[in-house]
ZADREN-706260 format. One record per residue: z, y, x of N, C-alpha, C in turn. Coordinates in steps of 0.001 Angstrom, whole numbers, plus 524288, in hexadecimal, padded with zeros to 5 digits. Layout:
ZYXZYXZYX
...
//
This chain:
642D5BEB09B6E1A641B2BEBE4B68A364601BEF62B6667
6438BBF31FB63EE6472ABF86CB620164BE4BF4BCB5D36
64FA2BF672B5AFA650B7BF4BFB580F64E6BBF69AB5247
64B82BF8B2B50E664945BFAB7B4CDA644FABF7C2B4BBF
642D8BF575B512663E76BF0E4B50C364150BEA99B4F9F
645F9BEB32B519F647DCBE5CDB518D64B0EBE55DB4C0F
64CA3BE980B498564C36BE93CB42E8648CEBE854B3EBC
64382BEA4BB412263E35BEAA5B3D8763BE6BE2DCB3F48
63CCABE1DFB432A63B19BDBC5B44A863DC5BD83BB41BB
642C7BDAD0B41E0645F1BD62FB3CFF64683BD79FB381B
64522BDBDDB36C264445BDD1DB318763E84BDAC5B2F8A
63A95BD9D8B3209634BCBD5E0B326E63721BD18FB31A1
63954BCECFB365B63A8FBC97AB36CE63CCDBC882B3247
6411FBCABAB2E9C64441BCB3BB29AA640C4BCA59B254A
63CB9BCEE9B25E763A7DBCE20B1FED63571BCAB9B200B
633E6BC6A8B253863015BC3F9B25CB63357BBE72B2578
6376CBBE60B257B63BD0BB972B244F63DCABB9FAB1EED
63D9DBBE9EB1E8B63E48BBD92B179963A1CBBC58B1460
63562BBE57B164562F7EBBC33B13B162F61BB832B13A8
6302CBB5B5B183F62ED6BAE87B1855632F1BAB10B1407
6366FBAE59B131163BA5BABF4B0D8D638D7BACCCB0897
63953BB160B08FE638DEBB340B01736314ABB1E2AFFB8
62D90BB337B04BB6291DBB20BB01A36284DBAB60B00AE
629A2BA95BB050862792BA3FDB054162A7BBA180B0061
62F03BA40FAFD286303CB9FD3AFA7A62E3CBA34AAF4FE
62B9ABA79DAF3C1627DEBA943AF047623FCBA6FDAF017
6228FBA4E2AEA6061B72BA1A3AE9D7617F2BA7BAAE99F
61551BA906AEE9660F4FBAAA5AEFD860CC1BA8C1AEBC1
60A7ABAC5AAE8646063DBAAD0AE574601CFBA9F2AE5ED
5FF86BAAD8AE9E45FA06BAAF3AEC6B5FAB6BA74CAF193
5FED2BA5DEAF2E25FF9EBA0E3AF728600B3B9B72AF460
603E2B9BEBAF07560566B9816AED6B600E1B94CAAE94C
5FD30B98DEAE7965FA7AB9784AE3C85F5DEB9A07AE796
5F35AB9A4AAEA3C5EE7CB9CC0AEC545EA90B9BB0AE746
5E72DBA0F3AE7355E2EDBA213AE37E5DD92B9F18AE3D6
5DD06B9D01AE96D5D83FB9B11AE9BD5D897B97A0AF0C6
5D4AFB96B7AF1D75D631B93C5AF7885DAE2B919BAF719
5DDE8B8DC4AF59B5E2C6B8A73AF5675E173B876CAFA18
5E01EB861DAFBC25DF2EB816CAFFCE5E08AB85BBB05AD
5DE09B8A58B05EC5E0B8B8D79B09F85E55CB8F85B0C2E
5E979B8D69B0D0D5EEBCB8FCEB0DF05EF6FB9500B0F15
5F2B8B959EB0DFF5F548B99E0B0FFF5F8A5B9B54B15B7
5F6F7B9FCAB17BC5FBB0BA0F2B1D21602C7B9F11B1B97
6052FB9E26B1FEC60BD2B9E65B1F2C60AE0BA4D6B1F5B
60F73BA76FB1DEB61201BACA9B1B7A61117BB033B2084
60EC9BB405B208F60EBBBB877B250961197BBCFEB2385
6111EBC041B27D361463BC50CB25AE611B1BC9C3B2ACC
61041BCD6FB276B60F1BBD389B2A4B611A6BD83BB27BC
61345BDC7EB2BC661532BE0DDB29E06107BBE424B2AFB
60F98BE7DDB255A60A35BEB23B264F60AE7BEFFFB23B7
608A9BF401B26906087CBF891B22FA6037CBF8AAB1D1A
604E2BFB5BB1AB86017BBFBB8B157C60061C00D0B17BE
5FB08C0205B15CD5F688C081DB15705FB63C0C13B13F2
6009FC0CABB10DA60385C0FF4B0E5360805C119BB12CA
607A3C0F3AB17F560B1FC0D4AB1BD960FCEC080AB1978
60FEAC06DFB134561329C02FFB1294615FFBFDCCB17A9
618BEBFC38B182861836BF838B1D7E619EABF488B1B78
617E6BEF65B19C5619E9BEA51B176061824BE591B1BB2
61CA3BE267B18EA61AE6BDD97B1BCB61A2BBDB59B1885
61545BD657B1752612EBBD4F5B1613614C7BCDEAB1716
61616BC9E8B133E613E1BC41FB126B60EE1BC1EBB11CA
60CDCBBEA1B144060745BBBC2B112160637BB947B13D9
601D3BB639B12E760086BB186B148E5FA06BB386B13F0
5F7B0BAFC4B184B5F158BAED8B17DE5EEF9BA9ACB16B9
5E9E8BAACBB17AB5E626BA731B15E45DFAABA7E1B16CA
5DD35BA56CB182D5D7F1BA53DB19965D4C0BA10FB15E5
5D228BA04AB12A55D043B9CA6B0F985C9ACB9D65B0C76
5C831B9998B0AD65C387B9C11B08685C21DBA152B0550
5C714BA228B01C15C6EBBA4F8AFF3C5C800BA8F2B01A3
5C8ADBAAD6B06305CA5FBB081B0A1D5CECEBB09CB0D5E
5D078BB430B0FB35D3C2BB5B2B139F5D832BB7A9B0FAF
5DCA9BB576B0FA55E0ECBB6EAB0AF65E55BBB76FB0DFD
5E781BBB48B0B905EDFBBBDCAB0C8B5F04BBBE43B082D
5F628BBBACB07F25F798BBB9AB03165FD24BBD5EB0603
5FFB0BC217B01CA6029FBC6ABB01DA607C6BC45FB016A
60A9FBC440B01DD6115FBC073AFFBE613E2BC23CAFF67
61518BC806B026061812BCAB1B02096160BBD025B03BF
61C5ABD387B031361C64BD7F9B060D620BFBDB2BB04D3
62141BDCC1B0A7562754BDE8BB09A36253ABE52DB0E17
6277BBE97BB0AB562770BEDD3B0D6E62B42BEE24B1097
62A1BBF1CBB13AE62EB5BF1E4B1A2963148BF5E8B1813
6375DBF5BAB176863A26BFA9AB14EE639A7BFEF9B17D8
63B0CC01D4B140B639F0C080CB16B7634CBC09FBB166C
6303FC0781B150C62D79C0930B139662A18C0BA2B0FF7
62A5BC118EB0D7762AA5C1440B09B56249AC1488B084C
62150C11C2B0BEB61B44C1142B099861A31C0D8CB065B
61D4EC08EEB066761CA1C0386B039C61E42C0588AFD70
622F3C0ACAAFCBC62357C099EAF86162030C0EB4AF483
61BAEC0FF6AF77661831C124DAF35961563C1026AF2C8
61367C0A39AF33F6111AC06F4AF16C61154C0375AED47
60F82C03D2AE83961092BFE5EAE56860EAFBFA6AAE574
612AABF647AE3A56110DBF0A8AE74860CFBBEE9EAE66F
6096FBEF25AE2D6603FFBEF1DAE30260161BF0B2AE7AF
601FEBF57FAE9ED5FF25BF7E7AEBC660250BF69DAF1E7
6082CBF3B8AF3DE609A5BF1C8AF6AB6063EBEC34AF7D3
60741BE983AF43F60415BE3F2AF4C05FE01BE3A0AF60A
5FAAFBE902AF3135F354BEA03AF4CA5F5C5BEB16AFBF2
5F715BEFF2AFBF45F5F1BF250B03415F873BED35B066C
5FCEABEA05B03F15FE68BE514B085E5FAB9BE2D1B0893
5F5B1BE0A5B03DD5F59EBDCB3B044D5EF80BDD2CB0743
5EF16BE20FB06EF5E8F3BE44AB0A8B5EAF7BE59CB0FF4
5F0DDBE585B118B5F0D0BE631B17735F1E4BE16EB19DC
5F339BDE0AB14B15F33FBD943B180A5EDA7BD63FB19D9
5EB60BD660B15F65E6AFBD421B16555E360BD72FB1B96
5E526BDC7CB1C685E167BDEE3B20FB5E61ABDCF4B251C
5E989BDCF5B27B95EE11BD98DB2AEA5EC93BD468B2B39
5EC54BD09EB26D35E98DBCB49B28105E31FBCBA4B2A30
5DFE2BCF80B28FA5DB10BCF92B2AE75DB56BD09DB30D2
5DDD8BD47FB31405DD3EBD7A0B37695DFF6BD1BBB3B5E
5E3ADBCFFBB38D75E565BCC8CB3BD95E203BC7E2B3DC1
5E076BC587B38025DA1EBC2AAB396B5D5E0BC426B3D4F
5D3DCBC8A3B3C0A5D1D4BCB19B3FF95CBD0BCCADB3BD2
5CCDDBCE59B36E55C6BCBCE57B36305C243BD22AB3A36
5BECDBCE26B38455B9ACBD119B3C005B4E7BD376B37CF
5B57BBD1B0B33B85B05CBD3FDB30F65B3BFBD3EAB2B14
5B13DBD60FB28515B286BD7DEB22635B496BD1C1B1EAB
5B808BD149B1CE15B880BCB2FB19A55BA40BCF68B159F
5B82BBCA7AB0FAC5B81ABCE64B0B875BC0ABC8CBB071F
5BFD0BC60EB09F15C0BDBBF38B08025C7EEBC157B0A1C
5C953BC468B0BE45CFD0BC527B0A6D5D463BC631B06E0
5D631BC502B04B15D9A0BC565AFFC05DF14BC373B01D7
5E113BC8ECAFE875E6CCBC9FAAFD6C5EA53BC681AFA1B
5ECF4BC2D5AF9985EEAEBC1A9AF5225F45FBC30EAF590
5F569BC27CAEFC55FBA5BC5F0AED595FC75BC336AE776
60279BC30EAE8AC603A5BC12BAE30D6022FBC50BAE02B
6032BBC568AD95B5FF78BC916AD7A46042CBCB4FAD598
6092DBCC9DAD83260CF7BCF08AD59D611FCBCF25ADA77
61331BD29FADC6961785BD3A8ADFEE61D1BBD48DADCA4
62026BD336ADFFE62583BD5B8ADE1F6292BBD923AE3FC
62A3EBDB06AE2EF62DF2BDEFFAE7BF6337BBDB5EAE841
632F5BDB9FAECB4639DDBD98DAEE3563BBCBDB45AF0BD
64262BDD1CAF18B64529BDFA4AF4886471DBDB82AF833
64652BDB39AFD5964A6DBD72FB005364CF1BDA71B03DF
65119BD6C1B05FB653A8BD9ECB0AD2652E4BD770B105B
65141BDA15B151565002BD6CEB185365415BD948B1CCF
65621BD74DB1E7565B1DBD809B234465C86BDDF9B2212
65EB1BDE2EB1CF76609FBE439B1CBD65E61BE77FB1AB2
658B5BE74DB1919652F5BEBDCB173865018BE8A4B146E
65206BECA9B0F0464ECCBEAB9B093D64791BEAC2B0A34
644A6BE6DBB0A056400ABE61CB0A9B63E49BE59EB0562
6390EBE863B036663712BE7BAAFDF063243BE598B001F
63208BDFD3AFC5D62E56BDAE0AFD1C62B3ABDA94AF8FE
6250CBDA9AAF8216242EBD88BAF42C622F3BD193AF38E
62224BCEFDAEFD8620D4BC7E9AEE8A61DE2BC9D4AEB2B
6189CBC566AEBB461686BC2B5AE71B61AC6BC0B7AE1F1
61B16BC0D6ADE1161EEABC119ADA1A61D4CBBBA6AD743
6219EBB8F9AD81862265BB322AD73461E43BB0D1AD42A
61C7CBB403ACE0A617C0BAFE6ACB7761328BB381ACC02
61216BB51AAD1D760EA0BBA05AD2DF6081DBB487AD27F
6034BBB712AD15860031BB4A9AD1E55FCC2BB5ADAD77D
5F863BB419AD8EE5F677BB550ADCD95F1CBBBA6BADC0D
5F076BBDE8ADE055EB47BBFB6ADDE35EBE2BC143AE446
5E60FBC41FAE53D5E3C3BC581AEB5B5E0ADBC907AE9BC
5DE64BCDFBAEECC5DB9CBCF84AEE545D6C1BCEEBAF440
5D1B6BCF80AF4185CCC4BCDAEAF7AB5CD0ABD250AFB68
5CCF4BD375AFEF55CB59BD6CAB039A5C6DEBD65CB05E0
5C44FBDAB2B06745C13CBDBBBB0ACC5C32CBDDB3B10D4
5C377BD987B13B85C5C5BDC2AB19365C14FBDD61B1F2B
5C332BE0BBB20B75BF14BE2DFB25665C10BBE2DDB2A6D
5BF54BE1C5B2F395C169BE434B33D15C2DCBE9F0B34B3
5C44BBEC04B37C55C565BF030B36FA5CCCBBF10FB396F
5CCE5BF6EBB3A725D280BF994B3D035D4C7BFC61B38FF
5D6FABFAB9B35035D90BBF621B32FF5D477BF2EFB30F9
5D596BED8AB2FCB5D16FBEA92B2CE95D15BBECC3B27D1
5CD8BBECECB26665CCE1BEF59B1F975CD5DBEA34B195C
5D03FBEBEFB182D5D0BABE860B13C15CFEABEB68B0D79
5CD7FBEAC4B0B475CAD7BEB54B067C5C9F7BE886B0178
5CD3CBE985AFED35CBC5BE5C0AF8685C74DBE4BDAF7A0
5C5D4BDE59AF8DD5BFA6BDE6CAF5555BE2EBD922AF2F1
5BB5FBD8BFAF0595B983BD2F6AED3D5BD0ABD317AE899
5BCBEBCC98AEA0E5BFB9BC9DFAE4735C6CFBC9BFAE5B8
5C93EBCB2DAE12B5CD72BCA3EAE1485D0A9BC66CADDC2
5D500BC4B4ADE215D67BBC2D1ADA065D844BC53FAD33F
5D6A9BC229ACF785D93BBC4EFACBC55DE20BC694ACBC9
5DE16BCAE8AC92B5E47EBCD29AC89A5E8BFBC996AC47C
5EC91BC9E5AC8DF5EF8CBC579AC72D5F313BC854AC595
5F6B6BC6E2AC0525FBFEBCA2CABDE360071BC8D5AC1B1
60480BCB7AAC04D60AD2BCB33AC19D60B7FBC753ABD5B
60F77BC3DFABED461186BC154ABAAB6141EBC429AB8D3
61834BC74EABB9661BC9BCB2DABAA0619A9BD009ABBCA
618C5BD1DDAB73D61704BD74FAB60361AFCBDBF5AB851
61E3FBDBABAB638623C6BDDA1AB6196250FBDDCCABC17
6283BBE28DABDE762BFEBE194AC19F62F78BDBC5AC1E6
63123BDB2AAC78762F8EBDD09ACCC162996BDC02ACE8E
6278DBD862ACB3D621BDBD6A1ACCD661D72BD971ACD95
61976BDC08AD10C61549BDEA6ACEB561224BDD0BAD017
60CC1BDD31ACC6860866BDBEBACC6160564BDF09AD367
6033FBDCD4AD6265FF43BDD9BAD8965F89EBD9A9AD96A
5F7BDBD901AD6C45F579BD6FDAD6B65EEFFBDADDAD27A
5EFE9BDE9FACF775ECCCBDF6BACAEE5E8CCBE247ACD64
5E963BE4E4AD15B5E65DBEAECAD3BE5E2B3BE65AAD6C8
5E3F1BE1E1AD6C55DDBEBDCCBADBFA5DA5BBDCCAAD8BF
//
């Protein structure tokens, strides 16, 4: 193993050991208070590194769920991989939509769909905040659900397919405010 690989493994291992600290002791608004199906649990905490359509490369927190009400992925985090100058022509709106549609096609492909399901949803607090951490030496920018964030989701249409296809469709949740309007908090939630 090159040493350039054996930096990038513990720079993973680093910021997937710091996830399991700082999110688990954040209240999830959509884990904590679920919108509907309560009786369905939730997954323990996963973690994938993925490119976004912009080449962005984030790694990704969340948890799943399978329940009456659909196939659910709920978002917890996300932290961009430094050095990457695609993540920051994105605003975090528009960071939190492309994560939260590559996750949902990443949790599908992994499932394995075989035919069209039109019952998947995204959920997200309805307000991020950006955080600077340091992880063994290299400033990482993280976003959180923002402490009195509420819950909303949005419905997918997903397909088989090279990539699987994922598509906004149906019912979504109402648009939920920021408590905090204001910086550091921002609303994502209004454009579902």
């Amino acid at each position: 193993m090159t040493m350039r690989n054996r930096c990038l493994v513990l720079f993973l291992f680093a910021l997937m050991l710091s996830a399991l600290t700082n999110v688990s002791a954040q209240q999830i608004p959509c884990i904590t208070t679920p919108p509907d199906c309560t009786g369905n649990p939730w997954s323990g905490q996963q973690f994938v590194t993925i490119t976004l359509p912009n080449g962005c490369t984030v790694t990704l927190t969340y948890r799943t769920r399978i329940s009456p009400c659909g196939k659910d992925v709920a978002l917890e985090r996300i932290s961009k991989q430094p050095g990457n100058a695609a993540c920051n022509l994105l605003t975090i709106q528009q960071l939190v939509d492309e994560a939260a549609i590559e996750l949902v096609r990443f949790v599908a492909t992994v499932r394995g769909v075989r035919e069209c399901e039109t019952d998947w949803r995204a959920f997200r607090g309805s307000c991020f905040d950006e955080v600077e951490e340091v992880h063994v030496g290299t400033v990482v920018v993280s976003y959180y659900p923002c402490a009195e964030a509420a819950c909303c989701w949005k419905t997918y249409r997903v397909c088989p397919g090279d990539p699987v296809s994922v598509v906004p469709f149906g019912v979504n949740s109402p648009a939920q405010p920021c408590p905090k309007a204001n910086p550091p908090c921002v609303p994502v939630c209004e454009g579902i």
